[in-house]
C-alpha positions as a printed Julia matrix, in Angstrom:
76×3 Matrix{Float64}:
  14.8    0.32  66.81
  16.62   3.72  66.05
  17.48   2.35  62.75
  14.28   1.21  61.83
  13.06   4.51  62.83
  15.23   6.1   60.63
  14.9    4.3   57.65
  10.66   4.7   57.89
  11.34   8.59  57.69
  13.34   8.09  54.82
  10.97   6.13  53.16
   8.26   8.76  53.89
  10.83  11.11  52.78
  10.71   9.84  49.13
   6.85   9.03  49.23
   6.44  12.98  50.07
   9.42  13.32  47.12
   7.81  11.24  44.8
   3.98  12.72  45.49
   5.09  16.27  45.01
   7.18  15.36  41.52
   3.53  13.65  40.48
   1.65  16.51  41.44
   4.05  18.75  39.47
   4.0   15.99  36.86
   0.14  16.13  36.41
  -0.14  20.04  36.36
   2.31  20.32  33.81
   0.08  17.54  31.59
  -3.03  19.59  32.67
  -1.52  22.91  31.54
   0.12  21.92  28.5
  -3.15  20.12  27.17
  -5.24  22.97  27.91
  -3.22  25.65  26.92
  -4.22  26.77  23.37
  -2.43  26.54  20.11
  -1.15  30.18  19.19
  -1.05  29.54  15.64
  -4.6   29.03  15.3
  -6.86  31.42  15.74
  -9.34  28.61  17.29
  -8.15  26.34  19.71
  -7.91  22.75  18.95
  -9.94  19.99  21.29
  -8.04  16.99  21.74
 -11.04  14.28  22.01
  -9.63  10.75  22.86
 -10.52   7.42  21.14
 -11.67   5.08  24.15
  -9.2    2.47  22.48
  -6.38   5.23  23.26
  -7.19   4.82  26.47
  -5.88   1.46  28.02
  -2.87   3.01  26.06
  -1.98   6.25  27.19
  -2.63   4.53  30.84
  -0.16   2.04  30.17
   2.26   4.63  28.98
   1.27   6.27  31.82
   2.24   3.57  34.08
   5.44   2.77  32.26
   6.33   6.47  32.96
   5.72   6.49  36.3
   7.45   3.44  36.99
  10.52   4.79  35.23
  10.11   7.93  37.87
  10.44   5.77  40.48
  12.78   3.64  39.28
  14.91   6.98  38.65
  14.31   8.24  42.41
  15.18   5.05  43.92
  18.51   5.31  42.12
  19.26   8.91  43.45
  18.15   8.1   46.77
  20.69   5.14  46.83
């Protein structure tokens, strides 16, 4: 029971792990899309094709897989 225990809180462990490196994860997109070009002296928008979409979530995906794929190694 002590074991089972255990291994639950290390399994929440790496949920909290894994939340906090998506949170930092999705900031970093947020900021790096919004911040401004300094070379131009107007910022560019960045307007997505809705075809682009299913794609950049499936990259999306992929990358977060890999993430946890990658944490689940360390953790072993």
């Amino acid at each position: 029971m002590r074991q089972l225990r255990e291994e639950n809180v290390n399994l929440l462990n790496e949920m909290r792990n894994f939340d906090r490196w998506n949170s930092f994860i999705n900031i970093l997109v947020i900021v790096v899309l919004l911040n401004p070009s300094t070379d131009d002296e107007q910022p560019r928008r960045v307007v997505p094709h809705p075809e682009d979409n299913d794609e950049q979530q499936n990259d999306l995906e992929r990358l977060t897989r890999q993430i946890r794929a990658d944490m689940e190694k360390r953790m072993k």
